[in-house]
N, C-alpha and C positions, 0 to 999 in steps of 0.2 A: 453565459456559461455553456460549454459547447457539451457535446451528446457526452465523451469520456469524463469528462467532470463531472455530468450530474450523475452516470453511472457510479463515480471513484466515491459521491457523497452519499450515496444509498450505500453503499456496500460497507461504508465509513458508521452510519447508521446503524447499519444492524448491529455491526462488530461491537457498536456501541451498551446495543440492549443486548448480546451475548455476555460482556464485561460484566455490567451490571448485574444480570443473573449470576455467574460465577460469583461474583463476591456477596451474591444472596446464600449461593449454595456454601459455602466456605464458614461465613455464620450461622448458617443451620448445619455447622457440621456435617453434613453429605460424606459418601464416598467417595476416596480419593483418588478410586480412576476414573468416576464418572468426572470429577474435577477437573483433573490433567485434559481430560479426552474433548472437553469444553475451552479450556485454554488453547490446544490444538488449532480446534476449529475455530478459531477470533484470529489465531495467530493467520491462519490459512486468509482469512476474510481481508487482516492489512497486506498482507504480501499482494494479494488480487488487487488490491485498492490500490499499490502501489505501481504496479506494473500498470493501470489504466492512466494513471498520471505519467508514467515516464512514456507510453505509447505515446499520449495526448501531447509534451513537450518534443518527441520526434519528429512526431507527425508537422505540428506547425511552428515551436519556435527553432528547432538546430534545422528544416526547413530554410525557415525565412532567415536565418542568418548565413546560412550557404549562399543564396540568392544575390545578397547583400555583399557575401564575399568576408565576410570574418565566422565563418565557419567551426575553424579550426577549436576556440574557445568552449563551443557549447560538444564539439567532439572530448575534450578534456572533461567538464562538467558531467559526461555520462561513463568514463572513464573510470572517474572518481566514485561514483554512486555505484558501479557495478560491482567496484575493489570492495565494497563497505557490505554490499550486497553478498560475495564469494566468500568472505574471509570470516562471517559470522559463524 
């Protein structure tokens, strides 16, 4: 597992025991912008997680497929994620 994955899995991590608290604070009935403002930041933590993973596929596989000369494939594949990514 290269250095941006194990970062993308720490940070997958946390997002994880942030979840799990919000849904502690949601059955302890908590305040609902201390709630929201907890959602926020998980949501923040997958976006970061996300963007280490699509750096990491830049970086070495639409890379090595350049190299290779079928390129063009993994240009479309990030084409697609970025549409999915704007139009949220």
């Amino acid at each position: 597992m290269n250095d941006q994955r194990q970062q993308a899995l720490q940070v997958l991590k946390t997002a994880k025991g942030q979840i799990e608290a919000i849904i502690r604070m949601l059955e302890e009935d908590r305040y609902c912008m201390d709630i929201s403002n907890q959602i926020i930041a998980a949501q923040s933590l997958l976006k970061k997680a996300n963007l280490l993973i699509l750096k990491q596929h830049m970086e070495h596989c639409v890379t090595e497929a350049f190299e290779q000369g079928n390129g063009s494939k993994k240009i479309e594949e990030i084409i697609d994620i970025l549409a999915k990514v704007i139009n949220k």
